[in-house]
C-alpha positions in Angstrom: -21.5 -33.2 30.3 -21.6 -36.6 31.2 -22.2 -37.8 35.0 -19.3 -39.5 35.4 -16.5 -36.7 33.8 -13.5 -36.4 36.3 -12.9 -33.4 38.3 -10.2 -33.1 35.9 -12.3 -32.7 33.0 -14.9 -30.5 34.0 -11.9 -28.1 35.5 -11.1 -27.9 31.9 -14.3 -27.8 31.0 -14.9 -24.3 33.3 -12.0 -23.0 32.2 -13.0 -23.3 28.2 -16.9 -21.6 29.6 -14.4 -18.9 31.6 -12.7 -18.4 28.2 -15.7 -18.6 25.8 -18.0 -16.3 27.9 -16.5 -13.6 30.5 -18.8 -12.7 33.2 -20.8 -16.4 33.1 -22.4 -16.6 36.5 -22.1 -19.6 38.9 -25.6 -20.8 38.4 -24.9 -20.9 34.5 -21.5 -22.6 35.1 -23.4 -25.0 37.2 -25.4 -26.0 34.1 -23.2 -26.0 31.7 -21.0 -28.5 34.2 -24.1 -30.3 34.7 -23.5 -29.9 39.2 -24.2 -27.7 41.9 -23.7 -24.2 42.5 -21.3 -24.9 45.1 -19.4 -27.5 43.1 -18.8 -24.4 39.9 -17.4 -22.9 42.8 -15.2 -25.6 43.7 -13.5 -25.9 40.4 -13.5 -22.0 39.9 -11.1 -22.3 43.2 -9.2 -25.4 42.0 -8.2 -23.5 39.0 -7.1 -20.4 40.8 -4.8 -22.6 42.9 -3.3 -23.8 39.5 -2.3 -20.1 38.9 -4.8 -18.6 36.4 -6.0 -15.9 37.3 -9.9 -15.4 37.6 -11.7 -12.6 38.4 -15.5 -12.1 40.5 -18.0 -9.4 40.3 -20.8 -9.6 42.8 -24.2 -8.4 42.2 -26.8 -8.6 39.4 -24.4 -8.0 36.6 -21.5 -10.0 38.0 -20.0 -13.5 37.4 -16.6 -14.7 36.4 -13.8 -13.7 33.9 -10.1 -14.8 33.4 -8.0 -12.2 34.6 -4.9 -10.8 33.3 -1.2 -12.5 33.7 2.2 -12.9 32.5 1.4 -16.7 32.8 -1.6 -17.8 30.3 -4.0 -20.3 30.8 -4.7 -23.3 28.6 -6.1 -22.1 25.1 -8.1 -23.7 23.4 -8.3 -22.8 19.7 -10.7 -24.0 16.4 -8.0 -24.7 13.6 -9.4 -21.8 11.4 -8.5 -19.7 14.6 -5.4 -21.2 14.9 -4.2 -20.5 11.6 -6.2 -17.2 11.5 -3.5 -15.6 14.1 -0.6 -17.0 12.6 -1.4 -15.1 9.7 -2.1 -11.8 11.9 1.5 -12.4 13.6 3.2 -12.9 10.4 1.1 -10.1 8.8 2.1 -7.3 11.1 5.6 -8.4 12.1 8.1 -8.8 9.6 10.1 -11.0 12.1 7.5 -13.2 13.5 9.3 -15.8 11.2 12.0 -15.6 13.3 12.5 -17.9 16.3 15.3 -15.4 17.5 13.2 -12.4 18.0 10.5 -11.6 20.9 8.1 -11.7 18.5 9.1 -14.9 16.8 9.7 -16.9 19.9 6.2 -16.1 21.3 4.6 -17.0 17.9 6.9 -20.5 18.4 5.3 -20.9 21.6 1.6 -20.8 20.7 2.6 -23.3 17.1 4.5 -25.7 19.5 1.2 -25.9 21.8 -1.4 -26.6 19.0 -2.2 -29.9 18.3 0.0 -31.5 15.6 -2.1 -31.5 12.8 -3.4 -27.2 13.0 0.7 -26.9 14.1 2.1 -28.3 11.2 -0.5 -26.0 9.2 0.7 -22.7 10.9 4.2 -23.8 10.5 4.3 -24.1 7.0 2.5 -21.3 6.6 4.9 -19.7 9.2 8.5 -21.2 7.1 6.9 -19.6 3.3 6.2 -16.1 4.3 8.0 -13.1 3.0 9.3 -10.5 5.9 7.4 -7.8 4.1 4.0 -6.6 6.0 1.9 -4.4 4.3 -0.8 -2.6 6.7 -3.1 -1.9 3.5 -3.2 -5.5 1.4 -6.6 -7.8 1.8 -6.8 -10.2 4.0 -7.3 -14.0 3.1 -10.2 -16.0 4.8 -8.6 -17.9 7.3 -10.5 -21.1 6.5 -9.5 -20.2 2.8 -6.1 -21.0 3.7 -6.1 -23.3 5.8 -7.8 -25.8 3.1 -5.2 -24.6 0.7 -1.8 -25.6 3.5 -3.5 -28.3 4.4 -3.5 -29.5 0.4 -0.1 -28.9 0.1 1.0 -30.3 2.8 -0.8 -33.8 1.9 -0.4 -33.0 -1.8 -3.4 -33.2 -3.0 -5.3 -31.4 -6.1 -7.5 -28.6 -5.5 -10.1 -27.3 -7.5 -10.4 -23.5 -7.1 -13.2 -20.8 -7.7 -11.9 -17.6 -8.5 -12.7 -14.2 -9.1 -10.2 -11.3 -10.8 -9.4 -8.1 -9.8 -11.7 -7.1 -13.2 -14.7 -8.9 -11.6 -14.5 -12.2 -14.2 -14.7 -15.3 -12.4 -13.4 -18.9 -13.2 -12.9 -22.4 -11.8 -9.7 -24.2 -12.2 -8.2 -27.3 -10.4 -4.7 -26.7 -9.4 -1.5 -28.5 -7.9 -1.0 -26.1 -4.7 3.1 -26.2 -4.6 3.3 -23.4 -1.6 1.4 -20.2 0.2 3.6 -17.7 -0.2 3.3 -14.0 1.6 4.7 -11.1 0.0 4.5 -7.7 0.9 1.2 -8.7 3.1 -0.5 -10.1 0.2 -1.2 -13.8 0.3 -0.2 -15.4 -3.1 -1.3 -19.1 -3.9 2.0 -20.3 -6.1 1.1 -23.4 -8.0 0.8 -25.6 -11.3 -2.9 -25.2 -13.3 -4.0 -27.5 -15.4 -6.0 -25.4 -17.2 -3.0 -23.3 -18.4 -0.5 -26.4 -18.1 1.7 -23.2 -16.2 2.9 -22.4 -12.8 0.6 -19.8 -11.8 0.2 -17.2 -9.0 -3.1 -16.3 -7.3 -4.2 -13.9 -4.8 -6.0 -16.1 -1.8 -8.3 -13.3 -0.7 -9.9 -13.5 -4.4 -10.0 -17.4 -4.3 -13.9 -18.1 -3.6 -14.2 -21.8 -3.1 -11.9 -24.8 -2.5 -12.7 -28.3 -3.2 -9.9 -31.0 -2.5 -9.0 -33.5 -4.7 -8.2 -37.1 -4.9 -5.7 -36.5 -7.1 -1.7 -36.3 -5.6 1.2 -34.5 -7.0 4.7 -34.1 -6.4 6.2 -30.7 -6.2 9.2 -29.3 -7.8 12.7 -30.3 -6.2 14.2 -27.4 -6.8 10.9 -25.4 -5.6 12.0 -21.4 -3.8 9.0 -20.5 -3.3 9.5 -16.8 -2.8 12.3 -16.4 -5.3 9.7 -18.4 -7.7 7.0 -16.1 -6.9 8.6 -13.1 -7.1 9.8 -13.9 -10.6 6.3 -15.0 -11.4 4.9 -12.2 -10.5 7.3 -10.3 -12.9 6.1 -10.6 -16.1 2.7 -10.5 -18.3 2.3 -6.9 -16.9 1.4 -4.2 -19.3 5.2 -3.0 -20.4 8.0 -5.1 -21.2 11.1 -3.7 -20.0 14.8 -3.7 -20.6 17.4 -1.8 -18.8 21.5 -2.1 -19.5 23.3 -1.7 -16.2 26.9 -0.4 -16.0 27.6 -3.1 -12.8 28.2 -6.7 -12.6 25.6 -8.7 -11.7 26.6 -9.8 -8.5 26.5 -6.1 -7.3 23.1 -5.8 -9.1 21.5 -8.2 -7.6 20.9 -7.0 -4.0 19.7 -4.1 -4.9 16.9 -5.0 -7.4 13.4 -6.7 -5.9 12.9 -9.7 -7.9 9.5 -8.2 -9.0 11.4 -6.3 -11.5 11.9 -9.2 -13.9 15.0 -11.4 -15.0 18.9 -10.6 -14.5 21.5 -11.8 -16.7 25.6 -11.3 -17.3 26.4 -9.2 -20.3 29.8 -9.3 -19.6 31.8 -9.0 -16.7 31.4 -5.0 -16.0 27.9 -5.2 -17.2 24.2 -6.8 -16.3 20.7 -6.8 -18.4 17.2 -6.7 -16.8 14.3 -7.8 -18.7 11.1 -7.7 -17.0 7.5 -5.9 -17.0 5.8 -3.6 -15.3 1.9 -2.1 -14.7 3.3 1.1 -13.2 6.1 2.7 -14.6 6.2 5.6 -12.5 7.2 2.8 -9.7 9.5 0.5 -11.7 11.4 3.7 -12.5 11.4 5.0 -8.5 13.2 1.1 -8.0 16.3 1.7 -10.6 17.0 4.9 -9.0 18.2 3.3 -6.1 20.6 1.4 -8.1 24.6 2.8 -6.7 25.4 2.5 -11.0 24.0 3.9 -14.1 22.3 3.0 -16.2 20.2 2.6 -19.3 16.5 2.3 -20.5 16.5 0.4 -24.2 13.1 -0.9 -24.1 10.0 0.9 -23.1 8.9 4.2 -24.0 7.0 4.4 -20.6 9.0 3.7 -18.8 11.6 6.3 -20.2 9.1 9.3 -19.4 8.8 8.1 -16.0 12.6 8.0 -15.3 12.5 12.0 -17.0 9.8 12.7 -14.9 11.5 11.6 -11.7 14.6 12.8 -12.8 13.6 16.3 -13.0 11.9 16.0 -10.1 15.3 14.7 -8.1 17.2 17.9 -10.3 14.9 19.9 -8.8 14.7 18.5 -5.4 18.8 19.9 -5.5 18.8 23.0 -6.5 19.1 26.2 -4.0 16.3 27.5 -2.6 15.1 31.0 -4.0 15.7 33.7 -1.0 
């Protein structure tokens, strides 16, 4: 540290070393402050009077450590660190998005303290995600992301590396319109070039980022999620079609997107057209719909509504004595 750094500074200065390595000793803090013994001392104490709380352990294994509090001390994060518990919050709480909420308003705290440019990357990451957690999906590399929000925020062209869920791997450059997370899976949603499509990619499969010179301008009229979600349903192995006996605005709450496309037949009546890789699944989701209805495309996924159907049939019947 230089010679001439203000008490100030290397206050801070011990508090990032009290932060970065519980139980330092005073004779290391000394170094690292580049002044006596009894001076790491002195700013150890100056910083207790400012309320943090910091803990001593005498003796060959001792040294210093923050304490515990209701009131935190300074942080001090790297942006990848930053962003990397954003994502945690919003991972396991499906309403951290919330400012309302305990959770939310804590989150809002820690984004409003970050420097402007890492806050304005955890917020848009914060404003695009679905409230849908999912304790089991793959988690993105932080620094991943943070290269991709940070292209979309400055809309700039990415090229990407990517490998597939079958192992094939590819490199395509990219116009990042948002990072979207649905049901704990983060989802790159965005134009290629390669396809000239809109395309959806899983982040925690994207290998390598490279930014671009080039700029774009996102869609106007760009949901993000609702875009996703409809992206996301179709090109799956079995095209679907199901007749509904409801209108569609009585439908539509109670269909995820993910099942595909609905559309007015008439008034007393909606179509979905979609696709599915799991029928057994798509099937399980229209037997929650409060109408009935029918299956006219997709032999699949017929089976799988008998299937479940018989199962429900025999879920009701009276138990043998």
């Amino acid at each position: 540290m230089p010679y001439d750094a203000s008490p100030t500074a290397r206050a801070l200065l011990a508090l990032e070393l009290l932060q970065a390595s519980p139980g330092i000793t005073a004779d290391r803090l000394a170094d690292k402050l580049g002044v006596s013994e009894r001076a790491a001392r002195r700013y150890v104490g100056i910083l207790r009077e400012a309320g943090i709380p910091i803990e001593s352990v005498r003796g060959p294994h001792g040294g210093y450590r923050l304490g515990r509090g209701l009131r935190l001390p300074p942080l001090m994060f790297t942006a990848a660190e930053a962003l990397g518990l954003v994502m945690a919050v919003l991972d396991g709480h499906h309403d951290a998005g919330d400012p309302a909420t305990l959770v939310g308003s804590a989150l809002g705290k820690i984004v409003q303290a970050l420097p402007e440019p890492v806050a304005a990357q955890a917020e848009a990451v914060r404003r695009s995600t679905a409230p849908a957690p999912d304790r089991s999906a793959a988690r993105p590399d932080p620094e991943t992301t943070t290269a991709l929000v940070e292209a979309r925020s400055n809309h700039r062209r990415v090229r990407l590396a990517y490998r597939s869920e079958a192992g094939s791997e590819w490199v395509s450059e990219v116009d990042p319109w948002a990072v979207v997370v649905r049901h704990g899976r983060w989802y790159l949603l965005c134009w290629s070039h390669h396809a000239n499509d809109r395309r959806a990619y899983r982040i925690d499969r994207v290998t390598a980022v490279e930014i671009l010179d080039g700029i774009f301008t996102p869609p106007a009229d760009l949901d993000p999620v609702a875009d996703l979600e409809t992206h996301l349903a179709v090109g799956w192995d079995y095209a679907t079609e199901v007749v509904i006996d409801a209108p569609v605005d009585t439908v539509t709450p109670c269909l995820p997107r993910a099942l595909g496309r609905l559309e007015r037949v008439d008034s007393r009546t909606a179509r979905l057209v979609g696709s599915t890789s799991n029928p057994i699944w798509y099937a399980e989701q229209l037997a929650a719909l409060p109408a009935s209805f029918r299956i006219v495309k997709c032999p699949e996924l017929q089976e799988a509504a008998r299937t479940i159907g018989q199962r429900l049939l025999a879920a009701g019947e009276s138990p043998r004595l």
